[in-house]
N, C-alpha and C positions, 0 to 999 in steps of 0.2 A: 771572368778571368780565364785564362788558357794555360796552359801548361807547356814548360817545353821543350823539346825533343833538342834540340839546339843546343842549349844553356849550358856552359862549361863552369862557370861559377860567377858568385854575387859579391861583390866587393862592397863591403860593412867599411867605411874611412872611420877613423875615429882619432883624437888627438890623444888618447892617454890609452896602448892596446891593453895594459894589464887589470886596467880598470873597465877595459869594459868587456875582458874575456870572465872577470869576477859577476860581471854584470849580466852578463848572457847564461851564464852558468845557472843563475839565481833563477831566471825568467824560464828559459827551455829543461835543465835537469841535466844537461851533457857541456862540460869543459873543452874548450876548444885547447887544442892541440898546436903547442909552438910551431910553425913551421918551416922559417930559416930569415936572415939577413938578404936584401937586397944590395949588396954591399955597392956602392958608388952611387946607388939612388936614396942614402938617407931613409931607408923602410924598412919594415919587417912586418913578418906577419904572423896569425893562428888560424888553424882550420877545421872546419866542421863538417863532414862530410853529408852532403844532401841526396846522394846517391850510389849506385857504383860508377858514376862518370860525373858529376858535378858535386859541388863544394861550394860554402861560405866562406869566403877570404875578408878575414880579420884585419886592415891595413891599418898601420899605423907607422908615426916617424920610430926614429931605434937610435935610445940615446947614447948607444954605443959606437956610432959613425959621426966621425963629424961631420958639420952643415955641407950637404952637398953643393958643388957648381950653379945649379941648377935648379929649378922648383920643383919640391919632392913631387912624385907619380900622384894624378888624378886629382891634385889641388889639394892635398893631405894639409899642405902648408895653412889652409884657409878657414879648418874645420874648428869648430868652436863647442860640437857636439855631436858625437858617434851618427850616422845616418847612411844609408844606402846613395854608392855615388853613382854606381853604374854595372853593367855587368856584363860580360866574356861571352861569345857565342864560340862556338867549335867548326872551325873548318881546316879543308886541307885541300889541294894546297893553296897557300894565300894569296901568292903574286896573282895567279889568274883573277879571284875573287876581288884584287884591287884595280886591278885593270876594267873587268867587268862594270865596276861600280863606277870609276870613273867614265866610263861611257854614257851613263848615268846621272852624269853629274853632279857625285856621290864622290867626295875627296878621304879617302879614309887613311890616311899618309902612309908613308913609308912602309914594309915589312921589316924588323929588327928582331936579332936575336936576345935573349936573355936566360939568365941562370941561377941557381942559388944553390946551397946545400943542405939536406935536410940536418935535422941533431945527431936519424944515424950515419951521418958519411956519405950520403947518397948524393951526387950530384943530379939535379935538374935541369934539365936546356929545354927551351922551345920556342916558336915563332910569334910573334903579335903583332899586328896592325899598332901604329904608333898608338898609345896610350893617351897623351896627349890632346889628341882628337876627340871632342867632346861635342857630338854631334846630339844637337836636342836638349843640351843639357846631362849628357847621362844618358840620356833614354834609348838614345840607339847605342847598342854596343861596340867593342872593338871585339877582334877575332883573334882566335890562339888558335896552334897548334901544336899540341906536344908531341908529334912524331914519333918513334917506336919505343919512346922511354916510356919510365913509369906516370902517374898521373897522380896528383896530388890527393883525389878521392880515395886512392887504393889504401892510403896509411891514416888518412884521418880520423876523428872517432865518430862513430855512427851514432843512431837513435832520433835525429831529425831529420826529416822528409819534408821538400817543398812538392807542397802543394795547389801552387798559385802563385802567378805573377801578373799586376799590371803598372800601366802607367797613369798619369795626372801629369794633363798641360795646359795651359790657357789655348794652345791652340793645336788640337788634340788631331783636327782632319792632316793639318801639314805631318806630323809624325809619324803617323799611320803611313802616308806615304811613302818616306823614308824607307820606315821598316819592311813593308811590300816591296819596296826596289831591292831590298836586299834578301829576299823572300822569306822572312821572317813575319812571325805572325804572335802579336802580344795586343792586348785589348787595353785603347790609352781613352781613358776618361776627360774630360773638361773638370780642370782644379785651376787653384791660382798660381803655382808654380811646377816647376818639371818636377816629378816625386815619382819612386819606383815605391812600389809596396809588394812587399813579398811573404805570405801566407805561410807557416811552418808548422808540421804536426811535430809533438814535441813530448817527451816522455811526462811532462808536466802541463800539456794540453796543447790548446792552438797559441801561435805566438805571432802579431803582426808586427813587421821589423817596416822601417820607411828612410 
């Protein structure tokens, strides 16, 4: 498994968030931390911080917005049990890195902007490759950019460290490619379906999340 220098954070989907922030609490030792409304996309989330630059992102729907337009972010709509959907690599700037890619023949859509507010007041903004785009299943990430604001790891709570990340796919040579075109480097096993597994040391030992 590899580690990596890349990773901006892990997105945990889960269909009920406050039950499974109760649930992560029980496993690791550390409560993840509200971290605001996605308002017009139907989400919200908590976060755990894995670093001083990367974070566990707790998503879940927010029954305080009504049904969005649209089908909630990462296929949230579909989940029937907390699991890793996929996860954020850090780049800047995008456009190029989308252009790049589509040379490549690597469609990683649009760049759009997004935002939230945290509970103290703090607005958030940053760039991301369309979310939507679920290349691999998951396995290959989409890309963020938070530009000179704050970054969701600097407020969240500490005390788990990733330690390891890989993947699991029925066809593990095509992915690897992928990831190499986008010069990322993650160690994907042959399993029977796309599955990220992510390793965490945890004030309550090791924790493996999937």
């Amino acid at each position: 498994m590899s580690r990596l220098s890349r990773l901006d954070h892990l997105v945990y989907g889960t269909p009920d968030l406050e039950e499974t922030v109760d649930r992560l609490e029980r496993q690791t030792g550390v409560r993840a931390a509200f971290g605001g409304q996605h308002l017009g996309h139907g989400t919200r989330n908590a976060l755990i911080a894995l670093g001083p630059a990367s974070y566990l992102e707790i998503l879940g729907p927010d029954p305080e917005q009504p049904e969005p337009d649209e089908p909630r972010w990462l296929s949230i709509d579909d989940l029937e049990a907390p699991r890793l959907i996929t996860w954020a690599a850090t780049a800047s700037p995008l456009a190029p890195l989308v252009e790049q890619a589509a040379a490549r023949g690597i469609a990683l859509g649009r760049v759009q902007p997004a935002h939230r507010r945290r509970p103290d007041g703090v607005d958030l903004h940053w760039e991301l490759t369309d979310p939507s785009v679920m290349l691999a299943d998951g396995l290959v990430p989409f890309f963020i950019d938070w530009g000179s604001g704050p970054h969701p790891a600097d407020t969240a709570p500490g005390g788990v460290t990733l330690t390891a990340l890989r993947a699991e796919h029925p066809e593990p040579d095509a992915v690897v490619s992928l990831l190499q075109a986008l010069d990322l480097n993650v160690e994907v096993l042959p399993g029977p379906q796309a599955t990220l597994v992510a390793i965490l040391e945890c004030p309550k030992g090791t924790v493996e999340l999937r």
